[in-house]
PyMOL CGO cylinders between C-alpha atoms (Angstrom):
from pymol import cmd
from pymol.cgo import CYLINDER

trace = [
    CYLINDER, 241.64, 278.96, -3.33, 238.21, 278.59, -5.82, 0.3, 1, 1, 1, 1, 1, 1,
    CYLINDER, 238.21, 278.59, -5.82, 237.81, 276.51, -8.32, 0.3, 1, 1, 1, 1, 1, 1,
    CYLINDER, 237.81, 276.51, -8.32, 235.61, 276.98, -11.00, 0.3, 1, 1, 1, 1, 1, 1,
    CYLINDER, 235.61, 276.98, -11.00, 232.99, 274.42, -11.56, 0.3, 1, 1, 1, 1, 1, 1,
    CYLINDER, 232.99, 274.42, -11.56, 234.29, 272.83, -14.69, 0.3, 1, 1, 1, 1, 1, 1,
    CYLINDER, 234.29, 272.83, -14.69, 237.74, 272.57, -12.54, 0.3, 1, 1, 1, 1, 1, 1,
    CYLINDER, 237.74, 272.57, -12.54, 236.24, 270.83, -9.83, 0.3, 1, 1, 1, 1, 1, 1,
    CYLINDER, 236.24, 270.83, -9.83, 234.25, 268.99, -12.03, 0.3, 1, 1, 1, 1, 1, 1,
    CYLINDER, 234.25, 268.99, -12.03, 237.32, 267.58, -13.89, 0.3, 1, 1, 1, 1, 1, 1,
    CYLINDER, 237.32, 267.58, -13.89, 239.22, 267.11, -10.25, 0.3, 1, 1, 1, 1, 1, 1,
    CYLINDER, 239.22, 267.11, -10.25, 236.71, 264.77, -9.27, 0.3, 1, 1, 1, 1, 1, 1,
    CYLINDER, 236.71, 264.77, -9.27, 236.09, 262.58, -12.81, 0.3, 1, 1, 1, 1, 1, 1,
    CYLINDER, 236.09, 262.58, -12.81, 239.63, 262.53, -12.65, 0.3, 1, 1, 1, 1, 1, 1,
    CYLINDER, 239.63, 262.53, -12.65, 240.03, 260.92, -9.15, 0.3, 1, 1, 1, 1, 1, 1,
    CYLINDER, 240.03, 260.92, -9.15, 236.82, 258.60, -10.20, 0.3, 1, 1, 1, 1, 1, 1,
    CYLINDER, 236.82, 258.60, -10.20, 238.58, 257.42, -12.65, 0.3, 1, 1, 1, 1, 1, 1,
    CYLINDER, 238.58, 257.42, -12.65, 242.04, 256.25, -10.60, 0.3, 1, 1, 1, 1, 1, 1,
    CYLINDER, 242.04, 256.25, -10.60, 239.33, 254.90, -8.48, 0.3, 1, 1, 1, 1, 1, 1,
    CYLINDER, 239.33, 254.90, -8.48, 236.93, 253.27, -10.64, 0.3, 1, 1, 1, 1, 1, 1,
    CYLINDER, 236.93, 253.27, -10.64, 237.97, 249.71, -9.61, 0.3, 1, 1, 1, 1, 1, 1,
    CYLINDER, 237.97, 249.71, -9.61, 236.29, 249.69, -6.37, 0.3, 1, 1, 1, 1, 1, 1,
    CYLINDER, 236.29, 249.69, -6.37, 234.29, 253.44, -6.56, 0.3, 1, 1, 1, 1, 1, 1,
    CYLINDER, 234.29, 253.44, -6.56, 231.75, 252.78, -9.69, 0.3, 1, 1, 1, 1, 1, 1,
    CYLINDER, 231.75, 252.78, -9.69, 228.47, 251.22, -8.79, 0.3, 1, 1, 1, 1, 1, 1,
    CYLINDER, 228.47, 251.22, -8.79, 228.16, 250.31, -12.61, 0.3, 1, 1, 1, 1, 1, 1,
    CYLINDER, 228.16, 250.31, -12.61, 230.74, 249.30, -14.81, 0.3, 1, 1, 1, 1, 1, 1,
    CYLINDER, 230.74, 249.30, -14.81, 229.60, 251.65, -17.72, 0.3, 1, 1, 1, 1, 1, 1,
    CYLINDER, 229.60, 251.65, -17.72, 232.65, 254.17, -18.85, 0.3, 1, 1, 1, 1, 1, 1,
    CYLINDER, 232.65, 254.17, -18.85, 230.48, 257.26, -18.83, 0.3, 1, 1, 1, 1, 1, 1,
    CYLINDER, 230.48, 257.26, -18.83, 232.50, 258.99, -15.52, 0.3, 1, 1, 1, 1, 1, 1,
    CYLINDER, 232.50, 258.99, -15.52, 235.82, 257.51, -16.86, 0.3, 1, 1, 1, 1, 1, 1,
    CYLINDER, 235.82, 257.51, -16.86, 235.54, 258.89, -20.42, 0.3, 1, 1, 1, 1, 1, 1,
    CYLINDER, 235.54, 258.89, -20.42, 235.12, 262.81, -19.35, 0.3, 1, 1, 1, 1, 1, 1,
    CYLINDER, 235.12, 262.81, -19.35, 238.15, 262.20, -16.75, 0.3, 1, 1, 1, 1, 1, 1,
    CYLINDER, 238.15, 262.20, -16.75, 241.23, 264.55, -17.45, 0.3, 1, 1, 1, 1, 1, 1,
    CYLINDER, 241.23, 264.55, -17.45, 244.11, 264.85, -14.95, 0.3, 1, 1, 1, 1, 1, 1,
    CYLINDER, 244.11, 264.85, -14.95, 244.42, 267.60, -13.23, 0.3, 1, 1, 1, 1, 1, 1,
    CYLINDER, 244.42, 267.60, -13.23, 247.69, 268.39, -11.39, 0.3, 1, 1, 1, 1, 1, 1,
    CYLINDER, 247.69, 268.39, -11.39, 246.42, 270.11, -7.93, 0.3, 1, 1, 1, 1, 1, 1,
    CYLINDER, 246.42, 270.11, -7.93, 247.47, 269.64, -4.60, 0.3, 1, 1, 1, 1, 1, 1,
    CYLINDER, 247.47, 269.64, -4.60, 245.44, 267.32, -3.05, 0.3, 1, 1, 1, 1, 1, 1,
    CYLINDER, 245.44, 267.32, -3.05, 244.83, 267.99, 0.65, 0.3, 1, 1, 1, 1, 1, 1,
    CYLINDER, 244.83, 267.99, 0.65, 244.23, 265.12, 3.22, 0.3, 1, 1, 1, 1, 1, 1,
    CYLINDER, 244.23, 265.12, 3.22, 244.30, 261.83, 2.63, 0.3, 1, 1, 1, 1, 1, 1,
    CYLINDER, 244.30, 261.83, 2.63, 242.40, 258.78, 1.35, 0.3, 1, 1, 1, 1, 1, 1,
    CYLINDER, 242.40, 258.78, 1.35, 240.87, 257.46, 3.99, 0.3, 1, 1, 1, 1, 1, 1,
    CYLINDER, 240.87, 257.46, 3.99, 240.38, 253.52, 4.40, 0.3, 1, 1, 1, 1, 1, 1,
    CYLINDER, 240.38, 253.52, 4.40, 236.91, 253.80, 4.08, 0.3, 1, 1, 1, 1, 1, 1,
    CYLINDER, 236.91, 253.80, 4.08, 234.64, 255.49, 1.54, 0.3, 1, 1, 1, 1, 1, 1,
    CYLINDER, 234.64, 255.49, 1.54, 230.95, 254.88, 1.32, 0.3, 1, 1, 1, 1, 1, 1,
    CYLINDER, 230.95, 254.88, 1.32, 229.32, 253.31, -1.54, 0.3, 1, 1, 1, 1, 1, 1,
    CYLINDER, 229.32, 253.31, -1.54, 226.57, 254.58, -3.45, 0.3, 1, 1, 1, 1, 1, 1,
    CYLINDER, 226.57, 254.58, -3.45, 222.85, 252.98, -3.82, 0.3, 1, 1, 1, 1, 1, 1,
    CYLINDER, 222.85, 252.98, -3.82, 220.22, 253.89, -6.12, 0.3, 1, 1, 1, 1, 1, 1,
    CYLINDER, 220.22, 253.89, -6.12, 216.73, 253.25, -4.58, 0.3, 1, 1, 1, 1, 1, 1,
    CYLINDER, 216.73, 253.25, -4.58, 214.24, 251.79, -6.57, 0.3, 1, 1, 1, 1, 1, 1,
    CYLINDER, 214.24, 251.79, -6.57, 212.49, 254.36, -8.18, 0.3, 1, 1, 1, 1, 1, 1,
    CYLINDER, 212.49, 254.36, -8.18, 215.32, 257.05, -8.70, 0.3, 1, 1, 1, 1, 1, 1,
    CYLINDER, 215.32, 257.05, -8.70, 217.44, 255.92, -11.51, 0.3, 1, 1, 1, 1, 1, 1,
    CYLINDER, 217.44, 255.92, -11.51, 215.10, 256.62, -14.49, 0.3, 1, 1, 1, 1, 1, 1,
    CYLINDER, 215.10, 256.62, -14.49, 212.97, 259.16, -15.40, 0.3, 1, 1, 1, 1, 1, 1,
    CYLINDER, 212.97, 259.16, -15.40, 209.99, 259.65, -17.82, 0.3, 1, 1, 1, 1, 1, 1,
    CYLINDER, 209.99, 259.65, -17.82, 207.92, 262.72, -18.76, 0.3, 1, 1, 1, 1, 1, 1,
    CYLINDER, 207.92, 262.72, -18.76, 204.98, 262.41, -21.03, 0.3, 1, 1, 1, 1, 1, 1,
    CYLINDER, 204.98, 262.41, -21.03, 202.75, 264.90, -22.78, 0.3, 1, 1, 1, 1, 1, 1,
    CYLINDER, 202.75, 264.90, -22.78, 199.42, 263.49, -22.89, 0.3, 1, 1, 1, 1, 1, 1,
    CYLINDER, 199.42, 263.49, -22.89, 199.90, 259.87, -23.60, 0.3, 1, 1, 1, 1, 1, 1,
    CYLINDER, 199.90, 259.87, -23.60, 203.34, 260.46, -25.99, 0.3, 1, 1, 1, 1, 1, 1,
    CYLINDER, 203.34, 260.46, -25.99, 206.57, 260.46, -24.60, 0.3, 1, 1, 1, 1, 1, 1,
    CYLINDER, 206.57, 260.46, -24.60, 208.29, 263.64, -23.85, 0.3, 1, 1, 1, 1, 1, 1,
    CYLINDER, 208.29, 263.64, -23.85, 211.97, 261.78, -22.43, 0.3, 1, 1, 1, 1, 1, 1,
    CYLINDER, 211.97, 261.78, -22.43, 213.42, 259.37, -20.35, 0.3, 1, 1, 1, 1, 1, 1,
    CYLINDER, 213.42, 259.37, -20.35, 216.40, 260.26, -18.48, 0.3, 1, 1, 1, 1, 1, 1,
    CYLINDER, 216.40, 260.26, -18.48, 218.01, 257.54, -17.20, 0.3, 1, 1, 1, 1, 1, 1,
    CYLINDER, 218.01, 257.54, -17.20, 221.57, 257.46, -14.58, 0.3, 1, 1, 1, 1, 1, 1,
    CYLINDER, 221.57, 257.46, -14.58, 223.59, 254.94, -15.63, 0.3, 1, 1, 1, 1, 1, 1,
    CYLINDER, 223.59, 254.94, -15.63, 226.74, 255.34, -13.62, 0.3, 1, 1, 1, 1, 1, 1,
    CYLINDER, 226.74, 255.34, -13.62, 227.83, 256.66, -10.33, 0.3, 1, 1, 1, 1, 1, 1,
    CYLINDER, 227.83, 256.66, -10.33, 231.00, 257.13, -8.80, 0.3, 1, 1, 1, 1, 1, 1,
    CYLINDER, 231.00, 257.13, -8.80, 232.59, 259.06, -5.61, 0.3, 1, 1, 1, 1, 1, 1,
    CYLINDER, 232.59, 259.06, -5.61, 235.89, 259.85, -3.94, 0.3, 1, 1, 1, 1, 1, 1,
    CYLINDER, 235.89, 259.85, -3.94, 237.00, 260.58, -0.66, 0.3, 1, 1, 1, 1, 1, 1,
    CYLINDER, 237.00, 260.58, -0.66, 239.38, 262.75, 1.48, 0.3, 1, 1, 1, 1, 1, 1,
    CYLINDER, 239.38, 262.75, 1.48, 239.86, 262.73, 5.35, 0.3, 1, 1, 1, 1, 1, 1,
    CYLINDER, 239.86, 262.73, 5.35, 240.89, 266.28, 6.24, 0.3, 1, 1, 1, 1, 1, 1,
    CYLINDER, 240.89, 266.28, 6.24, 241.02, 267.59, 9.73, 0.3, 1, 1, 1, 1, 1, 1,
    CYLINDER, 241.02, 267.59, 9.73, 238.67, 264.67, 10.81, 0.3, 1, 1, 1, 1, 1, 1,
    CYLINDER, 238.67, 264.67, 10.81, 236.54, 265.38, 7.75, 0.3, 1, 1, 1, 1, 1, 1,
    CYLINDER, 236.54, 265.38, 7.75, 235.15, 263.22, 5.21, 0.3, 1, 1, 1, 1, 1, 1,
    CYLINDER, 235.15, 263.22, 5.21, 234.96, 264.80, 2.16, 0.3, 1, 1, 1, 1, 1, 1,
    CYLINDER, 234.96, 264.80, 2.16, 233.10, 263.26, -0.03, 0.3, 1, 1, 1, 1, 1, 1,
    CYLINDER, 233.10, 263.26, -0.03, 232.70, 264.03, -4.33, 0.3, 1, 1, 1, 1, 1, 1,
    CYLINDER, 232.70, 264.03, -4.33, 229.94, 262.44, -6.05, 0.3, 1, 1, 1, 1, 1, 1,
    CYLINDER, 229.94, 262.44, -6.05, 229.03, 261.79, -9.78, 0.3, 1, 1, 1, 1, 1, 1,
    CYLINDER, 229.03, 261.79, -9.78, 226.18, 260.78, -11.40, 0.3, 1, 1, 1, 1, 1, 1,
    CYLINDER, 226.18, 260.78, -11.40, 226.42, 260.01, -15.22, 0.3, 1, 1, 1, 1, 1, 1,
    CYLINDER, 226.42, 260.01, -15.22, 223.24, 259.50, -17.52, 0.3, 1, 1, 1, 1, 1, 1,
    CYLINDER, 223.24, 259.50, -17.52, 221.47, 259.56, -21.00, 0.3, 1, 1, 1, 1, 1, 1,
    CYLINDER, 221.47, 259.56, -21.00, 218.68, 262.11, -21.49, 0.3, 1, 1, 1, 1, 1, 1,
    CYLINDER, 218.68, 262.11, -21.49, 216.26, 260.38, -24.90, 0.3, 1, 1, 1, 1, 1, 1,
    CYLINDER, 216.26, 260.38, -24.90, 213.80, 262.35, -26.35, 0.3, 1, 1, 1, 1, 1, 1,
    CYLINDER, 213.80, 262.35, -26.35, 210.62, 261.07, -27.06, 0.3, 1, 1, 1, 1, 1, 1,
    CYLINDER, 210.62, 261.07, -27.06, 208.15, 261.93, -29.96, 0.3, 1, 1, 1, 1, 1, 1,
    CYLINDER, 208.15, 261.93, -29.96, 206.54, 264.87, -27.89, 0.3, 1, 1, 1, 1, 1, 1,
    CYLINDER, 206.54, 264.87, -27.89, 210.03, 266.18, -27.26, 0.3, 1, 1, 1, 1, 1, 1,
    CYLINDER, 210.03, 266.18, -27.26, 210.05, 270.18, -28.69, 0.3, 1, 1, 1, 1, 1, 1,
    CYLINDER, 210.05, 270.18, -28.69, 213.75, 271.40, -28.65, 0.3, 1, 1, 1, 1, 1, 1,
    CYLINDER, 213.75, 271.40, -28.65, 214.97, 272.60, -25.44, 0.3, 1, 1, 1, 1, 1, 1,
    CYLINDER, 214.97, 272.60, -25.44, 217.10, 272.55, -22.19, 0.3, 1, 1, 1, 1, 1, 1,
    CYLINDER, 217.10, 272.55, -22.19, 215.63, 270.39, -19.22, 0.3, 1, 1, 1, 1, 1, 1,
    CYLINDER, 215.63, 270.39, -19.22, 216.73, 270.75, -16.16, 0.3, 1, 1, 1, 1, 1, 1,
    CYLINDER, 216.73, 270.75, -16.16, 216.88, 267.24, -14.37, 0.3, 1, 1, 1, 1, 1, 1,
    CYLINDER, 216.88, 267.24, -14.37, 216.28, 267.09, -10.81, 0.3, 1, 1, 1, 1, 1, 1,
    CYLINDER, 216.28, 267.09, -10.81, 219.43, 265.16, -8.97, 0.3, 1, 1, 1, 1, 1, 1,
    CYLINDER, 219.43, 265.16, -8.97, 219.54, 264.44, -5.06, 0.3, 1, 1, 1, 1, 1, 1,
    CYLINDER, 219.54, 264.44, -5.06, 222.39, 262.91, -3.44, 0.3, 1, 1, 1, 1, 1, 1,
    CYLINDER, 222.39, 262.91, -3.44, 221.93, 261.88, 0.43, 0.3, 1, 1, 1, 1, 1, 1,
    CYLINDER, 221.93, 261.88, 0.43, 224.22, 260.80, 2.99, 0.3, 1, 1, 1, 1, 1, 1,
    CYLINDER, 224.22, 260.80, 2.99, 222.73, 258.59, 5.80, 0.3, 1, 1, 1, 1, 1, 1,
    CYLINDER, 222.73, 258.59, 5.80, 223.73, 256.01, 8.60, 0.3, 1, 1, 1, 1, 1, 1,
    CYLINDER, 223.73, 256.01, 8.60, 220.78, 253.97, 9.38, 0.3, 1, 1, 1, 1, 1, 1,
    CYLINDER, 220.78, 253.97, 9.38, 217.80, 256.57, 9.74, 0.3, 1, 1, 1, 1, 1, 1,
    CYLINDER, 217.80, 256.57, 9.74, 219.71, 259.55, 10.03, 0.3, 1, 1, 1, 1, 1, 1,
    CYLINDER, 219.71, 259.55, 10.03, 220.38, 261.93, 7.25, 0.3, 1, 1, 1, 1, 1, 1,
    CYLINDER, 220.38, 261.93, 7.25, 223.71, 263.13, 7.34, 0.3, 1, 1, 1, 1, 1, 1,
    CYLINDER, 223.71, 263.13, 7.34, 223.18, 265.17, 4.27, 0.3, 1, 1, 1, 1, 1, 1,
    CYLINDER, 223.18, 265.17, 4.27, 221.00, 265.81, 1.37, 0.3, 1, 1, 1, 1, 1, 1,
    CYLINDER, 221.00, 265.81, 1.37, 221.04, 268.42, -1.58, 0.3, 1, 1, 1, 1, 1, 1,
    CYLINDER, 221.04, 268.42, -1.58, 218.85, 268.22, -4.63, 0.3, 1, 1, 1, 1, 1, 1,
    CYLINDER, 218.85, 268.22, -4.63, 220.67, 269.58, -7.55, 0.3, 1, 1, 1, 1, 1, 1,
    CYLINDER, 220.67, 269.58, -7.55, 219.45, 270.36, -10.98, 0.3, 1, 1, 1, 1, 1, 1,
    CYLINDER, 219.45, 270.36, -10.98, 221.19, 269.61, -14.38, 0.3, 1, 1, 1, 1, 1, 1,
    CYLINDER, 221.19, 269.61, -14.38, 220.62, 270.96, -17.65, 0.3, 1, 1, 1, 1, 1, 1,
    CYLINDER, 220.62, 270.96, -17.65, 220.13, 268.13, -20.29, 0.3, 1, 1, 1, 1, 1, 1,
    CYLINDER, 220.13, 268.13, -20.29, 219.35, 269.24, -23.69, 0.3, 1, 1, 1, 1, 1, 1,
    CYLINDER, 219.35, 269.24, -23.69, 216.24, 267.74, -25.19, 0.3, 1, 1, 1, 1, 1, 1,
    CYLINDER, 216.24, 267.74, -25.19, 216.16, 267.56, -29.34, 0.3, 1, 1, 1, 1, 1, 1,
    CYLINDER, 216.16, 267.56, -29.34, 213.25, 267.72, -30.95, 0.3, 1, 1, 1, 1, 1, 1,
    CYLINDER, 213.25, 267.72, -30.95, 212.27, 264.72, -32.31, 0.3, 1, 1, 1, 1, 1, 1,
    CYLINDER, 212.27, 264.72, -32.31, 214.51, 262.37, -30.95, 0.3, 1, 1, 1, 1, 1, 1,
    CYLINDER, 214.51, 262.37, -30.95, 218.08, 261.52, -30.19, 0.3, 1, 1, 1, 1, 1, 1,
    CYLINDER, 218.08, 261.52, -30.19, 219.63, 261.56, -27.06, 0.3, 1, 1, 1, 1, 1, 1,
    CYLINDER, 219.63, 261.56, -27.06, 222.22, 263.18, -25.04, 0.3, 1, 1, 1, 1, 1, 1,
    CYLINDER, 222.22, 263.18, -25.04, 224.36, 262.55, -22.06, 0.3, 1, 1, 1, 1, 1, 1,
    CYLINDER, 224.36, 262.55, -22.06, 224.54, 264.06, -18.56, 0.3, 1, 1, 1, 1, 1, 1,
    CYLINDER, 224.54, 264.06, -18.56, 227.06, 264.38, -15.89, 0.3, 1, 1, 1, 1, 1, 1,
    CYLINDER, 227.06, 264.38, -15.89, 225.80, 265.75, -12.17, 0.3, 1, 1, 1, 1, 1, 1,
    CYLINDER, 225.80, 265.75, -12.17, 228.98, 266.38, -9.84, 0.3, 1, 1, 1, 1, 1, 1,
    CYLINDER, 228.98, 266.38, -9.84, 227.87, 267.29, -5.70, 0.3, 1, 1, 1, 1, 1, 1,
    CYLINDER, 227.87, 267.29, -5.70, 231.36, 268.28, -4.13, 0.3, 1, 1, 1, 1, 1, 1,
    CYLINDER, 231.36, 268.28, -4.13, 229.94, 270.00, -1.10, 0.3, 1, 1, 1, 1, 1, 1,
    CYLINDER, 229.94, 270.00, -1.10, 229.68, 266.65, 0.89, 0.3, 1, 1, 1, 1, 1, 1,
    CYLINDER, 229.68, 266.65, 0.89, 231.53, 266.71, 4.82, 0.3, 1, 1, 1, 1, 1, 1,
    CYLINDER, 231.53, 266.71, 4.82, 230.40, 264.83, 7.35, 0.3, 1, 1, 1, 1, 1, 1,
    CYLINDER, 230.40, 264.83, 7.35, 232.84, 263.37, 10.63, 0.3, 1, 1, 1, 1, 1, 1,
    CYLINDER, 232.84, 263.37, 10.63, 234.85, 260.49, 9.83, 0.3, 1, 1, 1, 1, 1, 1,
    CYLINDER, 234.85, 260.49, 9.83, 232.97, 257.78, 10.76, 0.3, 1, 1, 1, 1, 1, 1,
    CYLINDER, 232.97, 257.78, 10.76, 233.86, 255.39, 13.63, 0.3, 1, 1, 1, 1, 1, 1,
    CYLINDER, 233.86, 255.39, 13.63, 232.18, 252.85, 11.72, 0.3, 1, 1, 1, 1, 1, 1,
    CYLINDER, 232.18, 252.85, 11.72, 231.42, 251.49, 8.14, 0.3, 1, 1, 1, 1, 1, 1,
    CYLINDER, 231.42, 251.49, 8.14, 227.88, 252.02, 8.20, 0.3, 1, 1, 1, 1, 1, 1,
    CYLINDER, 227.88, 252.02, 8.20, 227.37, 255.05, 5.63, 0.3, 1, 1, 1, 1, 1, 1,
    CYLINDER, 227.37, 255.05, 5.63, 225.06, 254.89, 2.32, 0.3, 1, 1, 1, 1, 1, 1,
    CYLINDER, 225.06, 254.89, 2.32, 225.35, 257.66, -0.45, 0.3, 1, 1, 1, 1, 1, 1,
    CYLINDER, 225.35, 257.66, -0.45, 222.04, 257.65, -2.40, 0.3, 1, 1, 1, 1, 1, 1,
    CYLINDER, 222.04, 257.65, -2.40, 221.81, 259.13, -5.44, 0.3, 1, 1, 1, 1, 1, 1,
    CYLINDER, 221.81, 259.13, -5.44, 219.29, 259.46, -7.86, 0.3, 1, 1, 1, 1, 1, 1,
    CYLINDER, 219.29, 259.46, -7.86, 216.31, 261.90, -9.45, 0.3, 1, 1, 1, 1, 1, 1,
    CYLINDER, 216.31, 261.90, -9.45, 214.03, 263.23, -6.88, 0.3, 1, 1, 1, 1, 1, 1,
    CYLINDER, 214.03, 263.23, -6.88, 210.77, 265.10, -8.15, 0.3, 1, 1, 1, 1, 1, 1,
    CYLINDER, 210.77, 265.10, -8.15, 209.79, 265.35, -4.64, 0.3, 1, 1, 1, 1, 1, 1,
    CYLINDER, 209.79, 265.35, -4.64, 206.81, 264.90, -3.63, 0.3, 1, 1, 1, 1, 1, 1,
    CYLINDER, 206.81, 264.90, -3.63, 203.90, 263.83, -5.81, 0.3, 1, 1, 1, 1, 1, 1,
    CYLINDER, 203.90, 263.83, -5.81, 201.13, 266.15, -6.31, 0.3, 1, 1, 1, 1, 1, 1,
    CYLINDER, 201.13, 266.15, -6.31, 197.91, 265.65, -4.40, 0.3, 1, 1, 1, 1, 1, 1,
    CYLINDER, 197.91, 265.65, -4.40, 195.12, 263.74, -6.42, 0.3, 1, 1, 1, 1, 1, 1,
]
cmd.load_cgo(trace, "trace")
């Protein structure tokens, strides 16, 4: 069975939502306010562990300038994530809620926002995608918000509790001077 984005979109916000409590690395209602239940089958179970999410220093905010003005700043101010153990599978959903704020060199247009979400234990990456989403920037000023969903997570169910999500924007690397 497929799912359209916007389904699996709502799936998730949905179960972030039931599992805000002890899922939400900020206490912000930005994931909660978009969640709409969604009656599915739900495969697997909830496993007893779920990683948390970190942002590293450096990742949550954003800022583009045009000469020495302001362009934006894009900032995430709420994550969340769910899990499912299926077949000895985790499967893991995460979200990533922000404000986009145009500056006063902001011309009217859609920006899209570069988004990486990495699975590790210790040094080893266990997964990593950079994703891109589409924030609309105003012309001068105003802001809007942003929602970034990564459902394509699986790694093995891990014989210990020693797994870190990071999430967060990820230019890559900075040009050479």
């Amino acid at each position: 069975m497929h799912m359209s984005r916007v389904a699996r979109m709502t799936a998730f916000l949905a179960v972030a939502a039931a599992l805000a409590g002890c899922n939400s690395t900020a206490s912000g209602p930005a994931l909660e306010e978009a969640a709409q239940p969604v009656a599915q089958k739900q495969e697997g179970r909830i496993p007893d562990y779920c990683p948390r999410i970190s942002l590293r220093e450096g990742t949550a905010i954003l800022r583009k300038k045009v000469g020495e003005d302001i362009d934006y700043i894009a900032s995430i101010g709420d994550t969340s994530r769910s899990c499912r153990l299926i077949d000895g599978q985790l499967h893991i959903s995460v979200g990533v809620a922000g404000r986009l704020t145009a500056g006063a060199a902001a011309k009217a247009r859609t920006e899209p926002l570069p988004v990486r979400v990495a699975v590790v234990r210790g040094t080893d990456v266990l997964y990593s995608k950079l994703g891109t989403v589409g924030v609309p920037v105003k012309g001068g000023g105003g802001a809007d918000s942003f929602t970034y969903v990564d459902d394509a997570i699986v790694i093995p169910e891990p014989p210990e509790k020693n797994i870190i999500i990071y999430a967060g924007f990820d230019e890559g690397a900075p040009a050479k001077k």
